[in-house]
C-alpha positions in Angstrom: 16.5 -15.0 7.5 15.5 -14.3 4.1 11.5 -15.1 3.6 11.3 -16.0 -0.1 8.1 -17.3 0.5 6.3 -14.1 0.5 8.4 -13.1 -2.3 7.2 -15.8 -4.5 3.8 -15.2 -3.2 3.3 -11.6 -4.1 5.0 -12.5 -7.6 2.6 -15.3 -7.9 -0.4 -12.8 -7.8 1.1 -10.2 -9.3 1.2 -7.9 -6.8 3.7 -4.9 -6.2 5.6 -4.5 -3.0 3.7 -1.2 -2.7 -0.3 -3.1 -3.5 1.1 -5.7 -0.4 2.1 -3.0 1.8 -1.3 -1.0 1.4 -3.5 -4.6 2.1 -1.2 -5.0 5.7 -1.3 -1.0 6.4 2.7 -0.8 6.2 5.0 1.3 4.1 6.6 -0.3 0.9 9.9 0.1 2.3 9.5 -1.8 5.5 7.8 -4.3 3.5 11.0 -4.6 1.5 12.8 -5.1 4.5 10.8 -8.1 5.7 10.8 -9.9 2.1 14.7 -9.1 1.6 15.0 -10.6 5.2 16.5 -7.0 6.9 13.7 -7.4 9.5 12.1 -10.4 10.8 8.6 -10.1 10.5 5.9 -9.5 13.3 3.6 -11.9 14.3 0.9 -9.5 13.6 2.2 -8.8 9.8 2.4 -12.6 9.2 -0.9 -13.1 10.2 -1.6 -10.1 7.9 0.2 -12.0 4.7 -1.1 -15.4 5.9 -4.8 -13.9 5.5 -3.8 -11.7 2.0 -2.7 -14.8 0.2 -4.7 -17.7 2.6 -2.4 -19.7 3.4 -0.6 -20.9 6.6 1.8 -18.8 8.4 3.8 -22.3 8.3 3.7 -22.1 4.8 5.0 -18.7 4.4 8.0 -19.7 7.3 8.4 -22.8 5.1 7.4 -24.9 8.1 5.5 -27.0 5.5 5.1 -27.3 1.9 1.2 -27.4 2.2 -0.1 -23.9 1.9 -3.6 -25.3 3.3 -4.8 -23.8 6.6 -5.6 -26.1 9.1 -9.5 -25.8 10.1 
């Protein structure tokens, strides 16, 4: 599963893979790996990204098209 969510995302802030992997405590590689779609990401790292950009972590599965966190 490719996650071009969190691609678009990080391009949309204008963010390196490097700057995300620092915010989430992970290498740059294995956040390359998640946003190429190599691994499937951890609950606890979606979370992570979910909180970074604030949006839903059904947004970034593309559960949903609202980005909005339910509250």
């Amino acid at each position: 599963m490719k996650y071009k969510r969190i691609r678009d995302l990080r391009e949309d802030h204008d963010y390196t893979q490097s700057q995300i992997g620092k915010m989430i405590n992970i290498t740059q590689r294995n956040y390359a790996y998640y946003e190429s779609g190599e691994h499937i990401i951890p609950p606890h790292i979606l979370s992570a990204l979910a909180d970074v950009y604030d949006v839903s972590v059904d947004y970034i599965l593309e559960r949903t098209d609202n980005p909005e966190i339910n509250k």
